[in-house]
Structures are given as structure tokens and as C-alpha cells.
C-alpha positions as CSV (number, residue, x, y, z in Angstrom):
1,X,0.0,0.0,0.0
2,X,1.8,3.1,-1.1
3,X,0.2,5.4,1.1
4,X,1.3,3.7,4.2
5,X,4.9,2.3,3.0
6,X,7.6,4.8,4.3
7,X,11.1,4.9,2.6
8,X,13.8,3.6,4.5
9,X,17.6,3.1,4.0
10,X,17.3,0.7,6.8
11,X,17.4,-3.4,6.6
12,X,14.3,-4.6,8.5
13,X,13.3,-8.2,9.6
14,X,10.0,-9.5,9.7
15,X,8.2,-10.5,13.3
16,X,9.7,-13.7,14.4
17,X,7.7,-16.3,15.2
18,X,5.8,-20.1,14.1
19,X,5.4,-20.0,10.1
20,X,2.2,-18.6,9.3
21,X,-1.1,-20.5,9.0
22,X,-3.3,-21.0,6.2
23,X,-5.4,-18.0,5.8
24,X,-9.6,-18.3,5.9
25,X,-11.2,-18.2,3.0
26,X,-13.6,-15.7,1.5
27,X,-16.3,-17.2,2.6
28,X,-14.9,-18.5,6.3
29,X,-13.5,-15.0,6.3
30,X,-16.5,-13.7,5.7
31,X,-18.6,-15.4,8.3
32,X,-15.5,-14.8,11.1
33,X,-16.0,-11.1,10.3
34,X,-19.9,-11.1,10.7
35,X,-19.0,-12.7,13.7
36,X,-16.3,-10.2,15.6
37,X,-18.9,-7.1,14.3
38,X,-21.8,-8.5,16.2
39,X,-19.5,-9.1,19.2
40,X,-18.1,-5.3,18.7
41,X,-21.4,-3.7,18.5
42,X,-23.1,-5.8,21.2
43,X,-19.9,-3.9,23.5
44,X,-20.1,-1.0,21.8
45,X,-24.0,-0.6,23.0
46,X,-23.0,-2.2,26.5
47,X,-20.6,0.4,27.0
48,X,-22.7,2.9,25.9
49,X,-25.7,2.2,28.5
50,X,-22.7,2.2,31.2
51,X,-21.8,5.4,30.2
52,X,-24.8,6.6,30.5
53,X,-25.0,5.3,34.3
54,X,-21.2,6.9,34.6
55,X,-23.2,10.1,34.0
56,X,-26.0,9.3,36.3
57,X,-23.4,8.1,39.4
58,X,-21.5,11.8,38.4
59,X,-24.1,13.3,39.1
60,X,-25.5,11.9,42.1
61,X,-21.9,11.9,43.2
62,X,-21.6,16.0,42.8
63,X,-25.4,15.3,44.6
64,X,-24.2,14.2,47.5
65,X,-21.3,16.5,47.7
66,X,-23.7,19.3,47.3
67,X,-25.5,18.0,50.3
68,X,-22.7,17.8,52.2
69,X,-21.3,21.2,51.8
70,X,-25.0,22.6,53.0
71,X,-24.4,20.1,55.5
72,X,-21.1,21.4,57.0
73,X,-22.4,25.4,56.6
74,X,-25.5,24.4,58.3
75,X,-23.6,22.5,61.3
76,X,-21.2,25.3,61.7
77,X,-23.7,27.9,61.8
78,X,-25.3,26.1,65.0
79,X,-21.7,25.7,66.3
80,X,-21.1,29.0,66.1
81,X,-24.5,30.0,67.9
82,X,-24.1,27.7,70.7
83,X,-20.6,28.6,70.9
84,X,-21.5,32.3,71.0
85,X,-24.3,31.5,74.0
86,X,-22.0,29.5,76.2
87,X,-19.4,32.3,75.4
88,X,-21.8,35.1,76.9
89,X,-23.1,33.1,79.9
90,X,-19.7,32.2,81.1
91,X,-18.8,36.4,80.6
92,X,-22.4,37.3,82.6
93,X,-22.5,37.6,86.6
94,X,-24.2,35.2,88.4
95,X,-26.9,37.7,88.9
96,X,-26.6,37.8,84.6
97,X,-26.9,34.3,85.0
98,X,-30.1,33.6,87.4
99,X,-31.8,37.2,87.9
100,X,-33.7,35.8,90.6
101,X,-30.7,36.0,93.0
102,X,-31.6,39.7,93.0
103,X,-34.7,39.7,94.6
104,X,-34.7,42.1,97.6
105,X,-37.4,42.2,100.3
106,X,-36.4,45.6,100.6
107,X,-37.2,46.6,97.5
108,X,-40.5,45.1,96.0
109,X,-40.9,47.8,93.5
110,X,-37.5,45.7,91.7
111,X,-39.5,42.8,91.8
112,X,-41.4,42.6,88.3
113,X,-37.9,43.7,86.6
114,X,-36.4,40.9,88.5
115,X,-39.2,38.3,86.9
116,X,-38.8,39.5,83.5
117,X,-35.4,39.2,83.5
118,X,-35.8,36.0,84.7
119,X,-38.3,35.1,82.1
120,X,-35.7,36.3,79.3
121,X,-33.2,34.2,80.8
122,X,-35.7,31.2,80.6
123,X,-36.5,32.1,77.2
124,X,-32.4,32.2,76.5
125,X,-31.9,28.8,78.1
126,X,-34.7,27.1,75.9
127,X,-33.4,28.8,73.2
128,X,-29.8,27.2,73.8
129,X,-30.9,23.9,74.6
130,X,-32.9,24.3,70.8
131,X,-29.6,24.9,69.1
132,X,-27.5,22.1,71.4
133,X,-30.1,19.8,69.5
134,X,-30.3,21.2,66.5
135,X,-26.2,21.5,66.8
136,X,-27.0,17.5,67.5
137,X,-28.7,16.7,64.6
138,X,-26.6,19.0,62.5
139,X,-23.4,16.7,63.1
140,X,-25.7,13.6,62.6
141,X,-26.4,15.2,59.0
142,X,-22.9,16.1,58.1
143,X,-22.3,12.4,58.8
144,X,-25.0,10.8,56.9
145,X,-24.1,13.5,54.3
146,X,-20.2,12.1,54.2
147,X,-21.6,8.4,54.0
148,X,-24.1,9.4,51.2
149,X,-20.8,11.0,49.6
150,X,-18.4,7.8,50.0
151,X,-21.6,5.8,48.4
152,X,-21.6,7.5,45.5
153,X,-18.2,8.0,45.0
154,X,-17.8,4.1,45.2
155,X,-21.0,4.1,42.8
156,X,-19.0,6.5,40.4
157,X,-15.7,4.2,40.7
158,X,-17.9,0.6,39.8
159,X,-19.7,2.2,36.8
160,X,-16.6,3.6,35.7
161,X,-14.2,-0.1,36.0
162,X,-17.1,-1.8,34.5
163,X,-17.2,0.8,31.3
164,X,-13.1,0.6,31.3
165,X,-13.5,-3.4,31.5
166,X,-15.5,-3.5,28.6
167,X,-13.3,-1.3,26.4
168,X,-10.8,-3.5,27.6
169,X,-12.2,-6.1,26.7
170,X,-13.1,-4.9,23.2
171,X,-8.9,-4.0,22.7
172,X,-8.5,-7.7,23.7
173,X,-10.7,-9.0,20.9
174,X,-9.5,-6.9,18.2
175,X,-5.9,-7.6,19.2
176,X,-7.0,-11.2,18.1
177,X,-8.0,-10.8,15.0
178,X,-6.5,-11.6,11.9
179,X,-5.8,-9.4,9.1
180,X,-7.6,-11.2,7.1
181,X,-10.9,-11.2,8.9
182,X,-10.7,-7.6,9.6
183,X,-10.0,-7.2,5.5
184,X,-13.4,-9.1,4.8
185,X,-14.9,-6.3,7.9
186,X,-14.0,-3.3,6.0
187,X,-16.3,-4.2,3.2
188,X,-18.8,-5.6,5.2
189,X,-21.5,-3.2,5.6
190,X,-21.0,-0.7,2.8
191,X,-23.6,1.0,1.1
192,X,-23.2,1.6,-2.9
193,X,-23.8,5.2,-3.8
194,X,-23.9,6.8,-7.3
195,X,-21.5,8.2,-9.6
196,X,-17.8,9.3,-9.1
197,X,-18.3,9.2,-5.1
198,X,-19.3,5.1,-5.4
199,X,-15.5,4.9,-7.4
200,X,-14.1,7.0,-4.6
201,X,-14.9,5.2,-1.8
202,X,-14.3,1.4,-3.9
203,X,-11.2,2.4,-4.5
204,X,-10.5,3.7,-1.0
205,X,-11.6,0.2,0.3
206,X,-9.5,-1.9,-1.9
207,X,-6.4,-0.1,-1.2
208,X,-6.9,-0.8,2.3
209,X,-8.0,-4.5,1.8
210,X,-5.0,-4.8,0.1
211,X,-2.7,-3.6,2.5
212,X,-4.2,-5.8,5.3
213,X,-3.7,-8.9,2.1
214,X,0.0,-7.7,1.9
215,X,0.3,-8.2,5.9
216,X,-1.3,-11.0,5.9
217,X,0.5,-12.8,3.3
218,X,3.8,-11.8,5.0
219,X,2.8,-13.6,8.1
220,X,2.6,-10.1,9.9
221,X,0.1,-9.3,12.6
222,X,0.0,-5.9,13.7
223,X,0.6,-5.7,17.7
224,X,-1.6,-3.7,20.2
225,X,-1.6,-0.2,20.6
226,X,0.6,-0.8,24.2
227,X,3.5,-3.2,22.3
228,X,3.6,0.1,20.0
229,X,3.8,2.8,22.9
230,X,7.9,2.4,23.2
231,X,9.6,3.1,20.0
232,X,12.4,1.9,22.0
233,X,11.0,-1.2,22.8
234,X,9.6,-2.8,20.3
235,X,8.3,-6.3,19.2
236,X,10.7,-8.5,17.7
237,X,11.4,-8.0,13.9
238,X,9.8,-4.1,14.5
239,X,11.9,-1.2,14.2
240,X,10.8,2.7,15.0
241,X,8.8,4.3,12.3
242,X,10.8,7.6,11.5
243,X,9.8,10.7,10.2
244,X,11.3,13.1,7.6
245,X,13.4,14.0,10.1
246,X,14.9,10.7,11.5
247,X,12.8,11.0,14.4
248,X,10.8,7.7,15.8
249,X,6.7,8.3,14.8
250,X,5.0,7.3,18.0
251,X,2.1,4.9,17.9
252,X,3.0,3.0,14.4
253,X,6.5,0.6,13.7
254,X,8.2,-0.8,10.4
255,X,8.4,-3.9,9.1
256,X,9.6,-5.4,5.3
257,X,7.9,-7.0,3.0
258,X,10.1,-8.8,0.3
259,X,12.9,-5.3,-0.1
260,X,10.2,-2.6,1.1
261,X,9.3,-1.1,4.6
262,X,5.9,-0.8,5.2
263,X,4.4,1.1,8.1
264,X,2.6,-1.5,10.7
265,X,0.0,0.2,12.8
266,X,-1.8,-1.1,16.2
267,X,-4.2,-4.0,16.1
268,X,-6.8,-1.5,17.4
269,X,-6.3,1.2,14.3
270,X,-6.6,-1.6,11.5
271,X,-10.2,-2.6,13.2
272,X,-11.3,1.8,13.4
273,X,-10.1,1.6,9.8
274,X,-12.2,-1.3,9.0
275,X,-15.3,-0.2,11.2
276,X,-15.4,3.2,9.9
277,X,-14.9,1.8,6.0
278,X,-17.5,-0.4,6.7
279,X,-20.2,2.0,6.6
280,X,-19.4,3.6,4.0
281,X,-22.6,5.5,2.0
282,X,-24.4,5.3,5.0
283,X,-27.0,8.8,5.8
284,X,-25.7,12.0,7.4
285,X,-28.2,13.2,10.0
286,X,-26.6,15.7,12.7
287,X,-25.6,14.5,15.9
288,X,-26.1,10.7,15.2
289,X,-23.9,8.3,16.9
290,X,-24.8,5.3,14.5
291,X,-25.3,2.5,13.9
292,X,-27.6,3.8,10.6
293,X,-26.6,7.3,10.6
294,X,-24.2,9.6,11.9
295,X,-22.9,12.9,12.6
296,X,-19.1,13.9,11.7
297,X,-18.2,13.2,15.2
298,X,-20.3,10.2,16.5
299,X,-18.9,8.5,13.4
300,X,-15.0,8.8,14.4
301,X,-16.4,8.1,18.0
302,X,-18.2,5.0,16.7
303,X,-15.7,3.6,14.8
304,X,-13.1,3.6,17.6
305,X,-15.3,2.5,19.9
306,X,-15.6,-0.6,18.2
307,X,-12.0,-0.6,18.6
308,X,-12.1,-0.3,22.5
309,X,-11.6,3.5,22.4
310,X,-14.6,5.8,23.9
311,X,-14.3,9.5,22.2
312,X,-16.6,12.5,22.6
313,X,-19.1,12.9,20.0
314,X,-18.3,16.4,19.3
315,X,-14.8,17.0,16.6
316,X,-14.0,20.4,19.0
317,X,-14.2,18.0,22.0
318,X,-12.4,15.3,20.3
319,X,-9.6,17.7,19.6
320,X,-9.1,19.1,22.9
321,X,-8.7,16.1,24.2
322,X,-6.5,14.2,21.7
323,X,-3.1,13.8,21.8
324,X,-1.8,15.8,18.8
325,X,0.1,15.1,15.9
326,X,2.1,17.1,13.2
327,X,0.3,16.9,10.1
328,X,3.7,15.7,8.6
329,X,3.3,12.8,10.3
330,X,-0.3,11.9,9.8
331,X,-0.4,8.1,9.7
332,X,-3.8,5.9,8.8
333,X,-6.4,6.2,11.7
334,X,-5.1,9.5,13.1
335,X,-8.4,11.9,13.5
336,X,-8.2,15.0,11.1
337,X,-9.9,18.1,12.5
338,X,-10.6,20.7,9.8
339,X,-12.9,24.1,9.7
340,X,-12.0,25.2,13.0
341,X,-13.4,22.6,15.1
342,X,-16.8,22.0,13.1
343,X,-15.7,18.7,11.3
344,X,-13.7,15.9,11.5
345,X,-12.7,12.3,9.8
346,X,-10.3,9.4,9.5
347,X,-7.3,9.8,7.6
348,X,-6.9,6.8,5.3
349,X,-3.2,7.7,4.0
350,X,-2.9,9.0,0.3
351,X,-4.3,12.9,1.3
352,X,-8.0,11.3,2.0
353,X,-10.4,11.1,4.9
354,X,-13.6,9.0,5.5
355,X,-15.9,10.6,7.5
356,X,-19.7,11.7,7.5
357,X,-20.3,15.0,5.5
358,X,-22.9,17.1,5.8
359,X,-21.8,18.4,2.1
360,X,-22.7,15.0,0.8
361,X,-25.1,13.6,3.5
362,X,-23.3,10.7,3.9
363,X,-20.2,8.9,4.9
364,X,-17.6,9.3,2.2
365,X,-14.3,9.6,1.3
366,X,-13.0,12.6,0.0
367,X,-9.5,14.9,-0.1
368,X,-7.5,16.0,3.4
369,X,-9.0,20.1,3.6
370,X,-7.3,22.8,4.9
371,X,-6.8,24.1,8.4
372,X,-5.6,20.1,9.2
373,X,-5.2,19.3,13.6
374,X,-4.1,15.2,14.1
375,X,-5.0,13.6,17.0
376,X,-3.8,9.8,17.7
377,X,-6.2,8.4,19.3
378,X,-3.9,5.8,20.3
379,X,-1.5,7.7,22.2
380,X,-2.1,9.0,25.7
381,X,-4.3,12.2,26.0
382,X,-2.8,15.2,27.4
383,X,-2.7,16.5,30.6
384,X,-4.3,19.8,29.7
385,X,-6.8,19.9,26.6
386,X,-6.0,21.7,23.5
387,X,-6.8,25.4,23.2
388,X,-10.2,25.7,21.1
389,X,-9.8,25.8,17.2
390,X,-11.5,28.6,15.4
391,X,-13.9,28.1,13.5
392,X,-13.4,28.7,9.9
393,X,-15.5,31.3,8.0
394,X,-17.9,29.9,5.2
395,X,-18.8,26.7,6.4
396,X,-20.7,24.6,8.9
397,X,-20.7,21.8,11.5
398,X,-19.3,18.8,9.6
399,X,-18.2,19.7,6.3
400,X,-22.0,22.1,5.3
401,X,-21.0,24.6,3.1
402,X,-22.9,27.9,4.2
403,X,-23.8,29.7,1.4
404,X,-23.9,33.6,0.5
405,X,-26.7,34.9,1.4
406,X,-28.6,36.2,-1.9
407,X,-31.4,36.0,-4.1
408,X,-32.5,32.5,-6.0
409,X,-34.4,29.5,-6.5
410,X,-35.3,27.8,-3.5
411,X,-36.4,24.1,-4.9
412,X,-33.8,20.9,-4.5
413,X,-34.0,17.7,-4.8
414,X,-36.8,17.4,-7.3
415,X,-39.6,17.2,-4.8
416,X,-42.5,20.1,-4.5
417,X,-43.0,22.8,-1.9
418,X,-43.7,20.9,1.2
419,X,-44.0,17.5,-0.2
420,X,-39.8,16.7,0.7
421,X,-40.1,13.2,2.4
422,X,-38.9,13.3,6.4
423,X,-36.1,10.7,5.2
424,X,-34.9,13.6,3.5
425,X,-34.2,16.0,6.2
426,X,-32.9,16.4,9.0
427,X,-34.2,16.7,12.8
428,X,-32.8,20.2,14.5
429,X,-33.2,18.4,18.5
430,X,-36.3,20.4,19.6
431,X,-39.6,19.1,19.0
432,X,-40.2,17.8,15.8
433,X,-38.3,20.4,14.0
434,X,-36.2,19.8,10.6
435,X,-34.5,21.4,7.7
436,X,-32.7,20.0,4.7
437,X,-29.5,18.4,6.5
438,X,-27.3,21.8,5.3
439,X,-28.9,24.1,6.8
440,X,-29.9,22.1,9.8
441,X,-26.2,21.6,10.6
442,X,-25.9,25.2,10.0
443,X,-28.3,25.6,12.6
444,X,-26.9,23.9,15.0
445,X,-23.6,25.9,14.6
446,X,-25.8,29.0,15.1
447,X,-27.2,27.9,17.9
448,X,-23.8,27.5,19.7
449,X,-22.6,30.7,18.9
450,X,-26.0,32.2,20.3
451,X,-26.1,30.0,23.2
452,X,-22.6,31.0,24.0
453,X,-23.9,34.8,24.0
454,X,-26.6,34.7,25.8
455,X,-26.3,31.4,27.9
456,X,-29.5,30.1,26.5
457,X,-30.8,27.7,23.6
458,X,-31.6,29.2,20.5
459,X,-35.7,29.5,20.6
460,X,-37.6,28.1,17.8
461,X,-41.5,27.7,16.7
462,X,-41.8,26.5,13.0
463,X,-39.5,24.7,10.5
464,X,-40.7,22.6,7.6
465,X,-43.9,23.0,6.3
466,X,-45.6,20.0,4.6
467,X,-48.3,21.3,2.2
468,X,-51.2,20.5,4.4
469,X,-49.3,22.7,6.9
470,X,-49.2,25.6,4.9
471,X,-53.0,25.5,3.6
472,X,-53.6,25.7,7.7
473,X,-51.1,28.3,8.6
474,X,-53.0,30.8,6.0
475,X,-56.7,29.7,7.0
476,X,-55.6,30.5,10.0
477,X,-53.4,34.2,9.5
478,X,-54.1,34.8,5.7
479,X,-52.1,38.1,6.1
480,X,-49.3,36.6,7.3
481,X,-48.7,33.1,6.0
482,X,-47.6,32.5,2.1
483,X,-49.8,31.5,-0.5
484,X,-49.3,27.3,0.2
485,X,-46.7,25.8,-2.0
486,X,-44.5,28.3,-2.1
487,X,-43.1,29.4,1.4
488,X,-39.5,28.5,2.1
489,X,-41.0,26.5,4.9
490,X,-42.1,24.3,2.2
491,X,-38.4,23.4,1.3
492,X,-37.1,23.1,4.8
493,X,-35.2,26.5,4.4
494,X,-36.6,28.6,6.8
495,X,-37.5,29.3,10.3
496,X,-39.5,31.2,13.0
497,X,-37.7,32.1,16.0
498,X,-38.7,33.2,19.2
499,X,-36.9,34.3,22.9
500,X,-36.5,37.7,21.8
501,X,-34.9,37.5,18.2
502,X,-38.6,38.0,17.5
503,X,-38.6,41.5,18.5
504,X,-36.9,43.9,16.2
505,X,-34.2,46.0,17.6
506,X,-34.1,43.3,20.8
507,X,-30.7,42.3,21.9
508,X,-31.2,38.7,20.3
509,X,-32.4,40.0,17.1
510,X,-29.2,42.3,16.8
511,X,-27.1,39.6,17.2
512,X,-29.0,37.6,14.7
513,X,-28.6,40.6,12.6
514,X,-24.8,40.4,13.3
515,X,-24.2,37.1,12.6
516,X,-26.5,35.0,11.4
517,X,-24.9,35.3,7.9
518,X,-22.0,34.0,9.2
519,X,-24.1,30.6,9.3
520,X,-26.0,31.0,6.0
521,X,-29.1,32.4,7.8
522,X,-30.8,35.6,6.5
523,X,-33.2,37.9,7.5
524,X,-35.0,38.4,4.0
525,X,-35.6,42.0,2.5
526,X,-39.3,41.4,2.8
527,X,-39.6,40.6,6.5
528,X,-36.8,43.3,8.0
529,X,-38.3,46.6,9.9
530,X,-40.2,48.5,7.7
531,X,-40.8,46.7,4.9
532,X,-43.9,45.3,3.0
533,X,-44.5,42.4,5.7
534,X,-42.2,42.8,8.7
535,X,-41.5,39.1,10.6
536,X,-38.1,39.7,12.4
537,X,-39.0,36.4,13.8
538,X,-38.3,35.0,9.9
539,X,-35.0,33.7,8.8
540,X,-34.0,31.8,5.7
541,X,-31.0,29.9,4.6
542,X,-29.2,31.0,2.3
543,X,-31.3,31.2,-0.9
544,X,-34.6,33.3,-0.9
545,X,-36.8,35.3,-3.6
């Protein structure tokens, strides 16, 4: 495989070891393949629900310490008050004290200031013995409070062993698989597409089949991601990967085949690779973690999670917390984070990526972009996350293109105004909202940024209109609504928004104003202040007439 062999001046031996075994065949391949993916998704969804009670046990865990802290600041407080009490009676005279030792027969007219003093000091002692309970029970709650804390902290520490067991578990298994079987993986699941792309992504796949095929017929299995960690120690019949430089690439090793190096990378990479090529063609719909569609990011986090590595879902978050690479030394599986932060893949060698496009709506291959940050995902994270990328200006979250704002023709996709099937679009998270799957990415950018200005969600009340739709909206406001079939409802392109950006000249509508365009979202000429038909609560994507 040219795009992973690496020139070398230097003699290498192939991994020692018993002469290698007849390989499977297609078909026993084949079926061993089926097999290890049904094991690898059954973990992959078992971690996944014991995330999701890591989560829970975090937060009953920060609960409990809440609860404690109140705890402690209530217990003090009676502390201090009984403190203060005992402080002043031991200060007062015994007269202080019991006013009754001043009675005088000799001076009755003292006698009613002498009982109501006494009464006050009755009053005080009540009050003290109160707070010496309350003091009481204050303790007992700061212990119950620490117990409740130790529980869920040992609640937090199970969930979390159980997730790490099975991701350890998950490494184990893909450490034992062959080359060969994890060959016949890649091309497991794939969905054909159409045209140029469907050649694309074949000849993406067969590249890397073959390389596995070369391994394989060498006798060379690649280690685990741990045999890899020590350039200096190294498996036998490995040597260090070296860069342009002469420097050891961390993470990967060489090996020969016949007179030529060729790069070997961890057992756990090869099966990423394969998972992620697997599902090639499959739908784009934002924020999906799989296993039928997927987001930009839960697609590089599923894929490695089916190789026993658990990433965020998010390509900022997945940069932060990666351990980075130079782009020089980009090696197969490395995560490529491009447009600032709003989209990421999986390098493939030879200047492509696979990853799920919003451009496309689907996972493809296509060329390394611009603006390039590697993360390993092999390598240990670091112990401080990445600074925040920018994001670039023109495009959207995973690959969507955001278009100038200007005047066209709103129709795509051959269907009629408000007859798009759902399949087509997709869901923006609130509701039942949706927008074609461009401009709802671009959305969800948007909403970000607002959310990041003003601490709170972007505030939505209409999205697509199907036809019927329509024909009710202008029954009901015939003034307001377009004629049915030809609002930019009708082609998922617009939306009404509420939580102030409704209200021209409103904070929330300035910044809309400011930087909605930014995202591919306009305000049309129609429905600004002043005009024919203001709706400052109206915003189209890119296009409108």
C-alpha cells in the first residue's frame, strides 16, 4: 500500500515467530467477520448504556457532595451559635446568669424587673438547649451527608471499572483478529452510492484490503496499541517508524515485506479503519452516533469504539482532548480536525479522509481540507486539553457549506413545496423540527454561537412546512402566512424564532442581525423593519426570492 509504505535506508526483519497458518477463506473470512462485528457492537452498546450510568453516578456523586457542603455550613452555623451563648453566659455575673438571686425584700418595687429578666433568661436557656439539638442533629447530617458521599463516589468508581472493562475487553478482541478477517470487515456493511463518489470510496476500500492482504501474506500481525507505545522497545522484527526528520513516529513501527518497509499500525487502528470503511454510504443526520446514521463526530467516535476506544461525539471536544500530531506525520487512523473545530474524519493515507459530511449527506471519502489538527487516538491524552480551534469562516458543522446569502431559487432535490419526504431531512433536536440536513447543521452551529452569548438555547416555533401545513397556517393568519406551495418552509429552508430574536431592535435580534450570515441564515428583504410584511422572527438559509 503506497500510502502507508515509508522509505527507508534501513534493513528490517519480519516479526519472528511459528510460520504462518493458512489463511480463511472468502467465505470462512467472511462469516468470522460477521461474527467479531456482532461481538463489537453488542460492546459498543453495553458500554454505551454504562456510560450513560457513569453520567447518572457523576451526578448523584456532585449530589451528594452538594448535600454535604450545606451540611457542614448548616452545622457550623449552629456551632457558632451555641458557641457564641456559652461564650456570653460564662462572661455574665451570676446575677446575669439567674436574675432571681436579686430579689430584695427591701425593694419590692424591683420585683417585676427581676421576673422579667428571669423570664428572658428562661427564654435564652430554651433557646440554647434548641440549638445544642439542632447542633446535634446537624453533626448527625454532616455524617450521613459524608456516608451518602463515600456511596456515591464508590458508585462512580464501579460504573466507571465496568465501562473501562468492557473497552478492555473490546482492545483484547481486536488484538485477536487476523488481518484477514478484519479485511473481509471493512467491506462488510458498505452501502453503494452513485457516480464518481461510489468509485471513490471502492477504490479507498481496496487499497486498504489490500494492505491488510500484503500483511497477511507476509505472516505479519500488527501488535496492540501498548506493544507500539515504546519506540524503544519494540516487538521482535519491528523497528521505529521515522519521520522526515529521522525522528521515531509514536504509535506505528516498520516492518519489510520482500525489499520494502511498510508502516505496521496497532491492532486496534486496523479494526477503526475497518469499522469506519464499513459503513461507507451510510446517511448523514446531525448528531447521530450510528449504527444507521451519523454525525461527523459520533462517526469517528463509533468507529473507535468498536476498537475499544470511547471518544466524545463532538470533533472540538475530540480535539481538545487528543493527543496531537504534526500533520507531517499523519499516519492511517489518526483523526483529522478541519474548519476550525466544526468537522472531522479518519485519515486513510494517500491525502484522503472517510468521515460523515454534511456536504454530501453521507459517509464518504474525500481529499485532506485545509486548516488540518491530528490527534492519535492511540497515544495518551494530554494533561491539559487543547486550546479551542477557530472556526473557519464559510462553512458549517461537519463539512455544510454555508452559502452567501442572496437571491435564487429555493427548490432541490426534485420534490414540490412541502411535499420533501422526512427521510430527506434532518431533525434540529427540539420538537419535531427539521431542515434539509445543510442548513440544519448550519443551525446547530448557530445555535452554539447564540447559546454562547446569551447562555441560552436558540428559541424556535416553525421549521418545515408540509403542504397540508401551509393550507392551515393561511386559513388561519391569511395576512401573514404565504400562499401554500411556495413558502421557504415548504423546502425546509426557513424558520421562525422566538426568545427575543422576535422582537426587532431586541438584543437577540441584533445579534442575529450580526451574525446570522456568518451561518447561511438571513433575514429576508421582505420581512426586515419596515418593509412590506415585517416578521423579524423569519429567517431563511441561504437562498430566498
Amino acid at each position: 500500500m503506497s500510502a502507508l509504505a515509508v522509505p527507508a535506508v534501513v534493513a528490517l526483519l519480519l516479526p519472528a515467530g511459528s510460520p504462518p497458518q493458512a489463511a480463511p477463506g472468502p467465505t470462512d473470512a467472511t462469516s468470522l467477520a460477521l461474527t467479531a462485528q456482532t461481538t463489537l457492537l453488542d460492546a459498543a452498546v453495553r458500554y454505551r448504556q454504562l456510560e450513560q450510568r457513569v453520567t447518572q453516578r457523576r451526578a448523584e456523586l456532585a449530589a451528594a457532595r452538594t448535600a454535604e457542603q450545606k451540611a457542614r455550613l448548616q452545622a457550623a452555623a449552629e456551632r457558632e451559635l451555641v458557641g457564641g451563648s456559652a461564650a456570653d453566659l460564662y462572661r455574665s455575673s451570676a446575677t446575669g446568669r439567674y436574675p432571681l438571686l436579686g430579689l430584695d425584700a427591701s425593694d419590692p418595687d424591683a420585683t417585676a424587673g427581676v421576673l422579667y429578666r428571669q423570664a428572658l433568661s428562661d427564654r435564652a436557656d430554651q433557646q440554647l438547649r434548641g440549638a445544642v439539638v439542632r447542633a446535634e442533629r446537624s453533626g448527625a447530617a454532616v455524617e450521613t451527608a459524608a456516608e451518602n458521599v463515600a456511596t456515591a463516589r464508590a458508585a462512580l468508581r464501579g460504573a466507571e471499572r465496568r465501562a473501562a472493562a468492557v473497552l478492555t475487553d473490546v482492545r483484547t478482541r481486536v488484538d485477536g483478529l487476523s488481518t484477514v478477517v478484519t479485511g473481509a470487515l471493512a467491506g462488510l456493511s458498505a452501502t453503494t452510492v452513485t457516480g464518481p463518489q461510489q468509485d471513490r470510496n471502492a477504490a479507498a476500500l481496496h487499497r486498504w484490503q489490500d494492505y491488510l492482504a500484503r500483511l497477511a501474506a507476509a505472516g505479519i500481525d500488527p501488535p496492540s496499541a501498548s506493544d507500539l507505545a515504546d519506540p524503544d522497545d519494540l516487538p521482535a522484527g519491528f523497528s521505529p517508524a521515522l519521520n522526515g526528520e529521522g525522528r521515531p513516529i509514536p504509535g506505528v513501527a516498520w516492518a519489510v515485506i520482500g525489499s520494502s518497509p511498510v508502516t505496521v499500525l496497532p491492532a486496534e487502528t486496523v479494526a477503526a479503519v475497518s469499522s469506519a470503511l464499513s459503513q461507507l454510504g451510510k446517511a448523514y443526520v446531525a448528531g447521530a452516533t450510528g449504527p444507521d446514521t451519523y454525525g461527523c463526530g459520533g462517526f469517528t467516535a463509533a468507529s473507535w469504539l468498536l476498537a475499544g476506544y470511547a471518544l466524545p461525539l463532538t470533533p472540538a471536544a475530540q480535539w481538545a482532548g487528543g493527543a496531537a500530531v504534526p500533520v507531517a506525520d499523519l499516519q492511517v487512523g489518526d483523526l483529522v480536525v478541519t474548519d476550525g473545530g466544526q468537522d472531522v474524519g479518519i485519515y486513510l493515507g494517500a491525502g484522503e479522509v472517510v468521515g460523515a459530511s454534511a456536504a454530501g449527506y453521507q459517509v464518504a471519502v474525500r481529499s485532506l481540507g485545509a486548516d488540518v489538527h491530528a490527534a492519535r487516538v492511540t497515544l495518551p491524552s494530554p494533561d491539559q486539553p487543547h486550546a479551542a480551534l477557530t472556526p473557519a469562516g464559510g462553512m458549517g458543522a461537519c463539512g455544510a457549506p454555508v452559502p452567501p446569502p442572496g437571491t435564487g431559487n429555493a427548490a432541490w432535490g426534485g420534490y414540490a413545496n412541502g411535499r420533501i419526504p422526512t427521510s430527506a431531512l434532518c431533525r434540529l433536536g427540539v420538537a419535531g423540527h427539521m431542515l434539509r440536513c445543510d442548513a440544519a447543521a448550519s443551525y446547530a452551529a448557530m445555535g452554539d454561537a447564540f447559546q454562547a452569548a446569551f447562555r441560552t438555547p436558540l428559541c424556535i416555533t416553525d421549521s418545515y412546512r408540509s403542504h397540508a401545513a401551509q393550507l392551515a397556517a393561511y386559513r388561519a393568519k391569511p395576512r401573514l402566512a404565504a400562499w401554500p406551495g411556495t413558502s421557504n418552509h415548504g423546502w425546509a429552508l426557513a424558520v421562525d424564532l422566538c426568545g427575543g430574536v422576535n422582537i426587532a431592535g431586541s438584543p437577540q435580534w441584533t445579534w442575529m442581525q450580526a451574525n446570522a450570515g456568518r451561518f447561511g441564515f438571513v433575514n429576508p428583504p421582505w420581512a426586515r423593519p419596515g418593509a412590506e410584511k415585517p416578521e423579524p422572527w423569519h429567517w431563511e438559509y441561504g437562498v430566498f426570492d
